[in-house]
N, C-alpha and C positions, 0 to 999 in steps of 0.2 A: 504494500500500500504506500503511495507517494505520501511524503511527509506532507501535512494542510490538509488531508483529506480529513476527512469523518464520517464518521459511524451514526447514524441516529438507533437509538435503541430504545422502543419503546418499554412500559414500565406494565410489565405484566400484570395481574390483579394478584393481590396478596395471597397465599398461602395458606389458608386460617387453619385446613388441614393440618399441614405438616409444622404449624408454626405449636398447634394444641400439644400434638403429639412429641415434639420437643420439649415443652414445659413438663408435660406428664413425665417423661421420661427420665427428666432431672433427677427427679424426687425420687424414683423406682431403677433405673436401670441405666447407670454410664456407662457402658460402653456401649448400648445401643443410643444414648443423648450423643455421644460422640457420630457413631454409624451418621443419623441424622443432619447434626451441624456440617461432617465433613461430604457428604455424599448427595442426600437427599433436597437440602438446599439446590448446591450447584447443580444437581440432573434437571431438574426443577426451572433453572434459570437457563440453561444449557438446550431444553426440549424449547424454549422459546427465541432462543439468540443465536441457534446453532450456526445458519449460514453468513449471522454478522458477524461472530467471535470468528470463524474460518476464514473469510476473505480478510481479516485483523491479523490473521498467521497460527490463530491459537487452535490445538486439538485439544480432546478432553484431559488429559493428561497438564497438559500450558496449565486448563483454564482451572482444574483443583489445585493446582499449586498458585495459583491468582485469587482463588479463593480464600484457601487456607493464609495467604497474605496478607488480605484485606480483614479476616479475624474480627468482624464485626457480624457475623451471621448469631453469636448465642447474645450479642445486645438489642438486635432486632426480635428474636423471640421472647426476651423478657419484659417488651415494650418500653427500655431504654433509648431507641430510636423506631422512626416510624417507619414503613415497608419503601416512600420514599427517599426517605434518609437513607438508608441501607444501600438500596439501588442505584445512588448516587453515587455512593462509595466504589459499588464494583463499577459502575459505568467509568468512571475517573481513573481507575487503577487499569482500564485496557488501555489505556490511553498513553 
């Protein structure tokens, strides 16, 4: 991608699912709380951005280790930030 370009990425609709099932899972089961933040999030964001993150250079592989960077996905389930705050965060960090 030539440097000046950009990506528009829209802001998919929140998660309420996977974001319930994260909280629940705190309380009861870390390593599946883990499973979740690391995995389930990004497929999640990934089923909706696939062919912008690609032409960006990223596979899935790139894009969990751009996840796991950005480390803001278990302050979005806690409602420490909002589904836009978050989005914002990864949108900025492909960048």
């Amino acid at each position: 991608m030539a440097e000046g370009d950009s990506v528009d990425f829209a802001v998919p609709p929140e998660p309420e699912d996977i974001k319930k099932k994260i909280m629940e899972a705190h309380f009861q089961h870390k390593g599946y709380y883990k499973t979740l933040i690391r995995i389930e999030v990004p497929s999640y964001l990934w089923s909706h951005w696939k062919d912008k993150l690609e032409n960006l250079g990223y596979k899935w592989p790139e894009f969990l280790k751009l996840m796991k960077d950005v480390g803001e996905t278990a302050s979005w389930a806690s409602g420490k930030l909002s589904w836009e705050e978050f989005i914002e965060k990864v949108i900025t960090s492909t960048k």
